[in-house]
C-alpha positions in Angstrom: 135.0 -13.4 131.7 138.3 -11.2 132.3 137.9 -7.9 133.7 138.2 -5.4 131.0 141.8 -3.9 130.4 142.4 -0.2 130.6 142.6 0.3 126.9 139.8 -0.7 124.1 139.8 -3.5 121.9 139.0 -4.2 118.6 138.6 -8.0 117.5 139.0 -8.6 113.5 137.6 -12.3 112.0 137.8 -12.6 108.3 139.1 -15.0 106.2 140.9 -12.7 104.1 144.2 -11.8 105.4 145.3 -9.2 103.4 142.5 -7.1 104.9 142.9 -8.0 108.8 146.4 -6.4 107.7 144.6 -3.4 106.3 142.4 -3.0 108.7 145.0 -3.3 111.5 147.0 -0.9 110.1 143.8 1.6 109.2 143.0 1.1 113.2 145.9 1.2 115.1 147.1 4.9 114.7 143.5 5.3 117.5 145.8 3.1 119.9 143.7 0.5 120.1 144.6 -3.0 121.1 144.0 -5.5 118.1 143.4 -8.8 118.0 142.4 -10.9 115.1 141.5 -14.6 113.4 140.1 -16.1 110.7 137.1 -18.0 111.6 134.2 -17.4 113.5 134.7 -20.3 116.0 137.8 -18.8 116.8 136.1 -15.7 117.6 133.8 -17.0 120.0 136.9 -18.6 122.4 139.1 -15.6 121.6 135.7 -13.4 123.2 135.8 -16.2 126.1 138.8 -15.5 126.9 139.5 -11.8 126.6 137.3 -8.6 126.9 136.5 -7.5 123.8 134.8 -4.0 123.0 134.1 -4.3 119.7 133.8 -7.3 117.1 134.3 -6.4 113.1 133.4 -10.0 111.5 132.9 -10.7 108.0 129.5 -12.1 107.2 131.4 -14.8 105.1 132.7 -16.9 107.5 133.4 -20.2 108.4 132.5 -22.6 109.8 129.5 -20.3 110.6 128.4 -17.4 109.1 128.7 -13.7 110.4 125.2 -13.4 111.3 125.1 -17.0 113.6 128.4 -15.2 114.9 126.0 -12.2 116.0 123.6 -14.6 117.3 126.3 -16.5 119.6 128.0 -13.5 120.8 125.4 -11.9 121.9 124.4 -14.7 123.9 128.0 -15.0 125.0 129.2 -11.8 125.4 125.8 -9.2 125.6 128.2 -5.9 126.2 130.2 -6.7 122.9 129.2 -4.7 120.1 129.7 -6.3 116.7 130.1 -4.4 112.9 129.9 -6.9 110.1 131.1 -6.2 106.5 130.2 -8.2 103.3 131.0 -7.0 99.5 127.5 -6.0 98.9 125.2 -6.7 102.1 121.8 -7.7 100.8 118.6 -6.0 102.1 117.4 -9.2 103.8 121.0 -9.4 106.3 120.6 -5.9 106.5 117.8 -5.9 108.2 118.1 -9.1 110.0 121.6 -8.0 111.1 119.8 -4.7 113.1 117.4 -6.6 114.3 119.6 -9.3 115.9 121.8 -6.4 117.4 124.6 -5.3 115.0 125.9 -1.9 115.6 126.1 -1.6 112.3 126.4 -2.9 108.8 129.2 -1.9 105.9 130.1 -2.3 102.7 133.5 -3.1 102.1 133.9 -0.5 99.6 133.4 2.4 101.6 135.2 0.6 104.7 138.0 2.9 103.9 136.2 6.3 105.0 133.6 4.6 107.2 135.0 1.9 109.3 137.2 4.5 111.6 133.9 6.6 112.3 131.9 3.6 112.8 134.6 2.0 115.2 134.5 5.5 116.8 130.7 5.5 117.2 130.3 2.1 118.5 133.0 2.6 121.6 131.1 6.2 122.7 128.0 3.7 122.6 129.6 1.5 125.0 131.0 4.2 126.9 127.2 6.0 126.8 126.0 2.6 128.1 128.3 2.0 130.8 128.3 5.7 132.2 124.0 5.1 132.4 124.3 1.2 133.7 121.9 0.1 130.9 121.9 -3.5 129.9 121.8 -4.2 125.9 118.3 -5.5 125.0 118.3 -8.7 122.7 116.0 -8.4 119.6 114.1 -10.6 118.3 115.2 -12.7 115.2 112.8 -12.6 112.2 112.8 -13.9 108.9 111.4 -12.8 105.9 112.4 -11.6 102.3 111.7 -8.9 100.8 112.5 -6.9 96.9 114.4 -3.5 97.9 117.2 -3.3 95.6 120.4 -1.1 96.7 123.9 -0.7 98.4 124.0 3.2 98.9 124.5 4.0 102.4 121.2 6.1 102.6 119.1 3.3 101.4 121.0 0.8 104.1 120.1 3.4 106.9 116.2 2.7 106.0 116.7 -0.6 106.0 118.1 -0.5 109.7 115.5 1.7 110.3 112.8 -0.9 109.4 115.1 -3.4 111.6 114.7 -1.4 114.4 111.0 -0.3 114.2 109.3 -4.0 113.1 108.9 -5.5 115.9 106.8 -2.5 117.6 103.0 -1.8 116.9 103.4 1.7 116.8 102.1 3.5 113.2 104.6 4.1 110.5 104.2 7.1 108.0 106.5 6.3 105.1 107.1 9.4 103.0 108.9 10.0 99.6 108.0 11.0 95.9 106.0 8.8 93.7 107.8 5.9 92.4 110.3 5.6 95.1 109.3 2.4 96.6 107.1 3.0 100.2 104.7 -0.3 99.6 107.8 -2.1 99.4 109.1 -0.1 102.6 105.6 -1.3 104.3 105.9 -4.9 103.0 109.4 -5.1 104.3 107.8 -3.4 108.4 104.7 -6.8 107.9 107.3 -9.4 107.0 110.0 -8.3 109.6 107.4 -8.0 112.5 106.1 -10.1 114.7 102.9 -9.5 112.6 103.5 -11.7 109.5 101.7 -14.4 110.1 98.6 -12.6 109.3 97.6 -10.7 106.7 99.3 -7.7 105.5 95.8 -6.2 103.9 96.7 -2.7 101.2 94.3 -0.1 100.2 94.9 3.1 98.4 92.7 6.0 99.5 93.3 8.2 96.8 91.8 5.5 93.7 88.2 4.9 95.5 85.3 7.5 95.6 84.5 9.1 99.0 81.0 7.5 99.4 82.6 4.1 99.4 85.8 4.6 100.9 84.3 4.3 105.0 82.8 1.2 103.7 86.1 -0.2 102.2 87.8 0.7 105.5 85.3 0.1 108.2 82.7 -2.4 106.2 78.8 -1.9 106.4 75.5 -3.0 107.3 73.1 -4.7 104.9 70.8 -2.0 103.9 72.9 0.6 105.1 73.4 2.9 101.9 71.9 2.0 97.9 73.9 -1.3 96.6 74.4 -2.7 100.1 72.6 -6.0 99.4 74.6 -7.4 102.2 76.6 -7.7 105.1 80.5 -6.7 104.2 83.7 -7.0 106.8 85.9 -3.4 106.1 89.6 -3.8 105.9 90.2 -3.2 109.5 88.0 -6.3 110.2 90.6 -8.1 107.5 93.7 -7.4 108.8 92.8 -7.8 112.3 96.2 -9.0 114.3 97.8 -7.8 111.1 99.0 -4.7 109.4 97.1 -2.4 107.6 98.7 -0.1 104.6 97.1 3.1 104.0 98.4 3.7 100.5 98.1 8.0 99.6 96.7 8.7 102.7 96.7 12.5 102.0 94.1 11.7 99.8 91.5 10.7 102.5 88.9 13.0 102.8 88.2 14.8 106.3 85.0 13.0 107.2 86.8 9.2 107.2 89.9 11.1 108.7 87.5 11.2 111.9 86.7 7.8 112.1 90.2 7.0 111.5 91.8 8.6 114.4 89.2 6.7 116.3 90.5 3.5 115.2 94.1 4.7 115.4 93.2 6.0 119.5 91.2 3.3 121.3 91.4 0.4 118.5 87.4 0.3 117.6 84.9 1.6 115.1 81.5 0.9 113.8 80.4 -0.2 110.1 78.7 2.0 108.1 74.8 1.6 109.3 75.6 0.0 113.1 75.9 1.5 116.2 77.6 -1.7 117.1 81.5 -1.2 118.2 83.9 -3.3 117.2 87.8 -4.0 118.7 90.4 -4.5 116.3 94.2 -5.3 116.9 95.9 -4.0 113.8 99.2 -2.2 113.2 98.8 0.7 110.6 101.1 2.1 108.3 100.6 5.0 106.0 102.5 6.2 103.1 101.9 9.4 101.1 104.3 11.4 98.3 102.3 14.7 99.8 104.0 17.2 102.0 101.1 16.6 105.0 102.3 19.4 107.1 101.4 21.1 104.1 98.0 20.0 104.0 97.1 20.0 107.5 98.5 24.4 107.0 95.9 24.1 103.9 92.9 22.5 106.1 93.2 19.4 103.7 94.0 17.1 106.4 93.4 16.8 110.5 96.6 17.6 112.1 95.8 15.3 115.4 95.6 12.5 113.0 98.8 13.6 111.5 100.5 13.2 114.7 98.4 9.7 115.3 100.5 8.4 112.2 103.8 10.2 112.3 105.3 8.2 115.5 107.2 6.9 113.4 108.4 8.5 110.1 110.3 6.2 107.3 111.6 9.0 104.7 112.4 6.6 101.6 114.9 8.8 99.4 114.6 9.8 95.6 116.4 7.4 93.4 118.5 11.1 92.3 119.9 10.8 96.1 121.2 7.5 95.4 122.6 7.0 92.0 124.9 4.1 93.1 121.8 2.3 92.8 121.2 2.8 89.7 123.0 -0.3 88.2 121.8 -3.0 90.6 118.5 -1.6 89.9 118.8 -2.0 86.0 120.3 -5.3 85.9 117.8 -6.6 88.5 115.1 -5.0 86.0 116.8 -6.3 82.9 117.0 -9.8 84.2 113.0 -10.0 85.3 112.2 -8.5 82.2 113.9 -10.6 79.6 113.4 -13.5 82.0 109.3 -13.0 82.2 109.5 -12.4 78.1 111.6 -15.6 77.2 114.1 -13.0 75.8 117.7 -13.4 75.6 120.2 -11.9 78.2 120.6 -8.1 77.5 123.5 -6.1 79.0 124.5 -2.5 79.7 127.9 -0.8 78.5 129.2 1.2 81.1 128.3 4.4 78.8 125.2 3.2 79.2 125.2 3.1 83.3 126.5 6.2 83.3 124.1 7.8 80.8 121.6 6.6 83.6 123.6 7.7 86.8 123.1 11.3 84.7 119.4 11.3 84.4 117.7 13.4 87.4 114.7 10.1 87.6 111.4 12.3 88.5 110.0 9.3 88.4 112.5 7.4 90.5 112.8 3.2 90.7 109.1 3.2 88.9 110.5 5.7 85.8 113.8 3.2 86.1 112.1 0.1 85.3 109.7 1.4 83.0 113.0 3.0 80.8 114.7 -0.4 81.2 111.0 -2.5 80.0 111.2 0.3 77.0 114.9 -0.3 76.0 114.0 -4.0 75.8 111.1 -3.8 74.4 112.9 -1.8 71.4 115.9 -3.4 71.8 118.2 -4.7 68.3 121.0 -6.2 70.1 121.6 -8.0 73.2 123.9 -5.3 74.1 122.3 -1.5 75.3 123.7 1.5 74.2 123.3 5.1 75.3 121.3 6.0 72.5 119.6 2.5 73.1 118.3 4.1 76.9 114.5 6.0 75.9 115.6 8.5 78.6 113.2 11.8 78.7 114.3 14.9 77.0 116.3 17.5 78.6 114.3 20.3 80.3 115.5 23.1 77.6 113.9 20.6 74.6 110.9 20.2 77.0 110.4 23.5 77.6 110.6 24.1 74.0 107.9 21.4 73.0 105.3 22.3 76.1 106.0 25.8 74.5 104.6 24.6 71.6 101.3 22.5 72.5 100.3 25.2 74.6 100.4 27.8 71.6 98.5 25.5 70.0 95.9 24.9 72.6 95.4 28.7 73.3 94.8 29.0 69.6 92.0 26.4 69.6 89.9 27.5 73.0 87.0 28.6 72.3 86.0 32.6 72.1 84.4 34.1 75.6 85.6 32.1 78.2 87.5 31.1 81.0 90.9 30.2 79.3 92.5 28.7 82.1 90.0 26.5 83.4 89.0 25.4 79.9 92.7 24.8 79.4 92.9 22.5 82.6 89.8 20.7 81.9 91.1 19.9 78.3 94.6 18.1 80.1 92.8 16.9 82.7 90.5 15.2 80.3 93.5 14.0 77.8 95.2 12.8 80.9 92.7 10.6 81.8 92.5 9.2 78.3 96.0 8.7 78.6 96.0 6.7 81.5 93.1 4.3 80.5 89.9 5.5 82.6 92.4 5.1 85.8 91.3 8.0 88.0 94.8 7.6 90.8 97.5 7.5 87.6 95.9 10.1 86.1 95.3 12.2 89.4 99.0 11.7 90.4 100.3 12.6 86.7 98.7 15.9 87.3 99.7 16.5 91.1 95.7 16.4 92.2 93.8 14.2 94.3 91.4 12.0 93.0 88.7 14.2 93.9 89.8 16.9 92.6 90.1 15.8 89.5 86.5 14.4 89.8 85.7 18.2 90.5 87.6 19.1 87.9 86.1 16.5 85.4 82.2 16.9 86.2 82.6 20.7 85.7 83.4 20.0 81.9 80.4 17.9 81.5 
């Protein structure tokens, strides 16, 4: 290997040659010595040959692609840090990209305010590195596939997140509003860890009653409580050598917090009705739309166990934050739905995007793809329209109509009592209606928990 020279140096591979002259021209005014080719073997003797810094390599390439390029150079050349651009990077090379090493991954449409920065960043990490003497650790190479749909640049920066954090054991909390995606976040941590080939076992702790929630988690004993009639493994038994995903777990109550941070501490527990303690080996990850610092101020949840989970914290951002998703999202949509339904192919105008791009999406990617399921569902064309999109009413007209309804309700409650809490009992009630009998839809319509609106509920009856 040739010592390295006195100035830095950038090495360009990319087929297309009208941007290695771009980019050398974007680069040069930081007096940096550039080299380029075209192909990735090329790469690999021009890094044999001369030290390079810094490799930005296409992950189209031939006669290997970017990502084998990774692979190679890092086994060639550890020190060399590597940026690789694509059109749209998918989530899957993403993540496999971060976990093999890549400095970074970029979109060639925002190369033209990131790239400089980037480049920037990765030669004070290489200058960081040499000033402590610390080797570059490999990472392991995973595979996997998983269904997270975008290209914005906060979306790309969880997915190099869950590169990084995969292949450890230590808990995840995934936070972020309803309908923004976290199970798919958690599904994404099981199938990019070394964990995958067990079971990635899901329970949501805000849609089952306290009194059988322990057993769910922790199993029980036959005899052990009414309707035990025999011997049941909990989840934690399941997914043992797996991952566990604690779906709402600002919903647990504080008793089976307790046991929980036992689990989460040493790794054992009992079932319900034995004194007998048993090990488990499982990786948990929690996800919750609640502010928990917030609850654990309010006494609603144990703030040792909120430490316990939050090693790790994957923030997954509203859909508002990133409305360049917004047409991936909709034609992926569009294409399942019609596809599931034996429909023809339906398209969006542009108005159309942009009427979407406009709407604020409360209920992010789930509110997305239950307004694209709508629109084709009451679809007359194979072509979507603005006034085609069912979007929700602005706030002014919904102010106008909840105006309304209540007026209405206050007229009907009874005389000589309690208005309010007759008033929340009736919407609690109709929202339950509303969402079939399903106490977690209806509990996270109205911003409760599921036992409060069980509270809420028996005090009607």
């Amino acid at each position: 290997m040739a010592e390295p020279p006195t100035e830095e140096t950038i090495l360009l591979v990319d087929p297309d040659h009208d941007f290695l002259d771009w980019a050398t021209k974007h680069l040069s005014a930081r007096n940096l010595r550039i080299l380029r080719c075209d192909n990735a073997q090329n790469a690999l003797k021009v890094v044999e040959k001369t030290h390079v810094d810094v490799v930005i390599g296409a992950l189209a390439l031939e006669p290997f692609d970017g990502l084998e390029l990774l692979t190679r150079l890092r086994q060639q050349s550890p020190q060399t840090l590597v940026i690789l651009t694509a059109g749209f990077p998918t989530t899957g090379q993403i993540i496999e990209a971060t976990q093999k090493g890549a400095h970074d991954v970029l979109g060639k449409e925002s190369l033209a305010f990131e790239l400089r920065p980037v480049v920037e960043s990765a030669l004070q990490t290489l200058e960081d590195r040499r000033s402590a003497e610390q080797p570059v650790a490999d990472l392991p190479t995973l595979d996997g596939r998983v269904k997270i749909i975008g290209v914005s640049r906060v979306l790309q920066d969880v997915f190099k997140m869950v590169g990084r954090v995969a292949r450890s054991d230590a808990p995840i909390l995934v936070s972020g509003e309803s309908g923004t995606g976290k199970e798919l976040v958690a599904k994404a941590v099981h199938e990019y860890s070394p964990r995958r080939q067990k079971e990635l076992i899901t329970i949501n702790c805000g849609a089952i009653p306290e009194n059988l929630l322990e057993s769910e988690l922790f199993g029980h004993e036959k005899g052990s409580f009414t309707g035990a009639i025999a011997k049941r493994e909990g989840r934690f038994e399941q997914a043992d050598g797996g991952t566990l995903f604690l779906d709402e777990i600002g919903d647990m109550p504080l008793t089976i917090q307790v046991k929980l941070l036992r689990v989460l501490q040493d790794g054992t527990f009992s079932r319900v009705g034995s004194n007998d303690t048993i090990k488990t080996d499982v990786r948990v990850v929690a996800a919750t739309h609640k502010d928990l610092t917030a609850e654990v101020a309010a006494g609603r949840f144990r703030e040792d166990l909120y430490y316990r989970l939050n090693v790790i914290e994957l923030r997954i951002p509203p859909l508002r934050d990133r409305l360049e998703d917004i047409p991936l999202l909709a034609e992926y949509f569009l294409q399942r739905i019609t596809r599931k339904n034996g429909m023809a192919r339906i398209r969006l105008t542009g108005e159309a995007v942009a009427a979407l791009q406009q709407h604020n999406w409360p209920g992010n990617v789930r509110e997305l793809e239950n307004t694209i399921a709508r629109a084709c569902a009451l679809a007359s064309s194979t072509i979507l329209l603005p006034a085609d999109i069912p979007l929700s009413a602005a706030p002014g007209a919904l102010r106008n109509v909840a105006g309304d309804a209540i007026d209405r309700l206050l007229n009907a409650a009874p005389a000589g009592i309690k208005v309010i809490d007759w008033l929340s009992r009736e919407v609690a009630g109709r929202v339950l209606d509303r969402s079939n009998g399903d106490m977690k839809e209806a509990s996270i319509t109205l911003g409760v928990t599921a036992a409060e609106l069980r509270k809420l509920l028996a005090e009607s009856n």
